[in-house]
N, C-alpha and C positions, 0 to 999 in steps of 0.2 A: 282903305287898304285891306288886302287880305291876308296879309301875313305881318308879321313886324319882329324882327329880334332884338332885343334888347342883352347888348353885349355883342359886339363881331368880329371876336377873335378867328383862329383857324376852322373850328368846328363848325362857326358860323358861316364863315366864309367857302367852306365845302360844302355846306346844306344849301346856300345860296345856290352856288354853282352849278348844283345839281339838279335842284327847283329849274332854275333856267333851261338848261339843255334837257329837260325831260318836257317842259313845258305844259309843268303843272300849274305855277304862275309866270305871270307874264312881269318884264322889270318894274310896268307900274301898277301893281299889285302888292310890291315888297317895300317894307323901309327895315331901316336898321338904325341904330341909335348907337353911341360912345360916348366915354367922356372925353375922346380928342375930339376936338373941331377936324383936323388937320388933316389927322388920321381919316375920322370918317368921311370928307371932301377927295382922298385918295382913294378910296373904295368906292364911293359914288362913280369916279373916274374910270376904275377899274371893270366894275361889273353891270353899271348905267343903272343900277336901282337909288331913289330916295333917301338918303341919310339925314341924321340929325345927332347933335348933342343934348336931347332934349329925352329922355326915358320917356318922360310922360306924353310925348305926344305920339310916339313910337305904339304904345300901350294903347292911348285914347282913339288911335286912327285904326285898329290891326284887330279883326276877326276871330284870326288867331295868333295869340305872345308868343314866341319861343322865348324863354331866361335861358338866353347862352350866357352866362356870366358866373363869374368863380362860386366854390358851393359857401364859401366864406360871404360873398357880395347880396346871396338870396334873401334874407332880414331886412337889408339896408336900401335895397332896389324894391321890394314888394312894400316895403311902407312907403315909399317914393310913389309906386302907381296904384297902389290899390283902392284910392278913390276913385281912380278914371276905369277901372276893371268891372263891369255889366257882368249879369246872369248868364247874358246869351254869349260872354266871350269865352275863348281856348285857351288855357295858357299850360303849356308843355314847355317840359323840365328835363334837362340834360346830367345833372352832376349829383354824383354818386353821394350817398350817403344820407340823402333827403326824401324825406317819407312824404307821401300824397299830404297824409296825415297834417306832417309840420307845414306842408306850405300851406297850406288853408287856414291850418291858424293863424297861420302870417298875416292873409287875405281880411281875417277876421268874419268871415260870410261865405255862406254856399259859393263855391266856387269851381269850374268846370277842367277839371287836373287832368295830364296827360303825361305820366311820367316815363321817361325814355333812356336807355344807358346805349348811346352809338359809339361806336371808335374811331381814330384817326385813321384807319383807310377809306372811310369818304371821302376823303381829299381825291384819292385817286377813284372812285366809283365804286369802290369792293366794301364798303362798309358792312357792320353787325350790329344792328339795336336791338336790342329786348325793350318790352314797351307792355305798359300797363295803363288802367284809368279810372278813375273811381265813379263813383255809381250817377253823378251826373252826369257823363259823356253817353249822348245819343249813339244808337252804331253806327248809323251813318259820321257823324262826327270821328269816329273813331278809324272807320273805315278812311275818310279823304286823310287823316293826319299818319296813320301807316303808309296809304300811298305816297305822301312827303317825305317820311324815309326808305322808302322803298327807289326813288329816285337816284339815290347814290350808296345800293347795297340793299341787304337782306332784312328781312324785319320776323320777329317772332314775338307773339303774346306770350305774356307768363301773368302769373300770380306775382304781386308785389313780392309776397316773401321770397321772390327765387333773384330777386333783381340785381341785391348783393352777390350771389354765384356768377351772375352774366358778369359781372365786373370782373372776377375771376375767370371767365373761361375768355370774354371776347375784349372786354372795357380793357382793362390792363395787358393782355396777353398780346398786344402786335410788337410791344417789349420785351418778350419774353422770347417771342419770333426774331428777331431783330438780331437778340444774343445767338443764338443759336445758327443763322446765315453767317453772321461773323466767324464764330465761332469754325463751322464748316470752311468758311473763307479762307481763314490761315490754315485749317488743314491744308487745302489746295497750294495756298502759297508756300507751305513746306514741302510740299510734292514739286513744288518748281512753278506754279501756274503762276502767271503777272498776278498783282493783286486786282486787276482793273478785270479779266476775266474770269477771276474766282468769284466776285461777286455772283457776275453774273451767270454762273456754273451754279452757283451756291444757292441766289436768290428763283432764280426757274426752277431749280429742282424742287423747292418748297412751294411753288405758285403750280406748279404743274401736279404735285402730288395734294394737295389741297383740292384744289381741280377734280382727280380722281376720285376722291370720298365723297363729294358733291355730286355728282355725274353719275357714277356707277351703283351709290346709294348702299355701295358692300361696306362690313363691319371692315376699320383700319387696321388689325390684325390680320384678317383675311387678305386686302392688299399686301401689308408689310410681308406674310407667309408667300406671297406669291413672287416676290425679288427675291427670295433668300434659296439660293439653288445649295441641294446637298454638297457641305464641305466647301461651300464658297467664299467669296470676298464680304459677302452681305450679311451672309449670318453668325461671322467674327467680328465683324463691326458691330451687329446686335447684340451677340453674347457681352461685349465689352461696355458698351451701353447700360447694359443690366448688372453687370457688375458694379460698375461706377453709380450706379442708384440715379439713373434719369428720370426715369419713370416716379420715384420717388420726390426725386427734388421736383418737377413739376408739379406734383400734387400737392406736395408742402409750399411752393411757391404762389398757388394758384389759390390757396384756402389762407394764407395770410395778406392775401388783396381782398380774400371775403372779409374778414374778421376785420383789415382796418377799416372797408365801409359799414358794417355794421357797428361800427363804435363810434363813427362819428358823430 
């Protein structure tokens, strides 16, 4: 095989999907492993790749590992396959809080790390990984496993120490977006709007202005200045925003998702 995850929750289940319709690999190229039997026989069904209850075979078959599995589960799954884990294998790491570092001593032996922080809008194709790897990943190696997430979303290098921040700005924050579509939602619903197209008033205007910072590549300021007409509707709504300390609660919001991955 050429890939294998071990652990196939949601994340996993969206990097799969994405692998497929991008047709980076092909379904018999992938396995996945669980500890449901049941479970992973439904997802075999599902997405037509290889499953198993079996970590280690998932591990012993697969080029390159993905550990999609809790950051709690990392210790107790890498003593489970780190006999069957070769010099020449990949193994890339999804969950926040875990340092290239620790998992190689997990490993106990040089071992070829790719550590990655994506988010749940992979599910839907728009994801955000920030993605590091330590000094035995080849470029090339490095290069095909960004192209793996680049399949369902954006991917940017960083220096491990910023990895914890990517959890603050993209890992944690599609929650923090979430709030705030709501939040605009019942504005509208208090304006009169159904709730059924407030969302979706609510949720475009946040995909479509996301859109625009990406695209036009102008400072978000500069956008924001440019809807806010002299004496208008938009720039009472901003002044009020600033008053109420938005701008503050998300920075206070976004530095205490760094600080809990940094302490885990």
């Amino acid at each position: 095989m050429e890939i294998g995850f071990i652990g196939c929750g949601n994340m996993a289940k969206a990097m799969i999907s994405g692998i497929l319709a991008e047709g980076t690999f092909t379904k018999d190229e992938m396995i996945a492993s669980g500890p449901s039997e049941d479970k992973m026989n439904q997802i075999s069904e599902q997405l037509g790749i290889t499953t198993t209850s079996d970590n280690i075979k998932a591990a012993k078959n697969s080029r390159i590992i993905v550990l999609s599995v809790k950051p709690q589960m990392y210790d107790k799954v890498i003593r489970e396959i780190r006999d069957e884990v070769g010099k020449d294998q990949i193994v890339v790491t999804i969950a926040a809080g875990l340092s290239m570092e620790t998992v190689e001593r997990s490993f106990g032996k040089e071992t070829k790390i790719i550590r990655t922080m994506p988010n749940t809008p992979a599910l839907v194709g728009e994801g955000m990984t920030g993605m590091c790897m330590n000094p035995y990943v080849e470029e090339e190696e490095a290069r095909e496993v960004r192209k793996i997430f680049e399949s369902f979303g954006k991917v940017e290098i960083v220096d491990e120490k910023l990895i914890d921040a990517v959890v603050g700005v993209s890992g944690s924050s599609p929650a923090y977006v979430y709030m705030f579509i709501e939040a605009l939602a019942d504005a509208a619903v208090l304006g009169g709007i159904p709730r059924e197209k407030a969302y979706t008033f609510a949720a475009q205007a946040v995909l479509g202005s996301a859109k625009m910072v990406l695209e036009t590549k102008e400072h978000p300021g500069k956008l924001k200045d440019a809807v806010c007409s002299p004496a208008g509707t938009t720039i009472e709504a901003v002044r009020i925003l600033e008053q109420k300390g938005l701008r503050s609660a998300v920075i206070e919001a976004a530095n205490a998702a760094v600080e809990v991955s940094r302490n885990m």
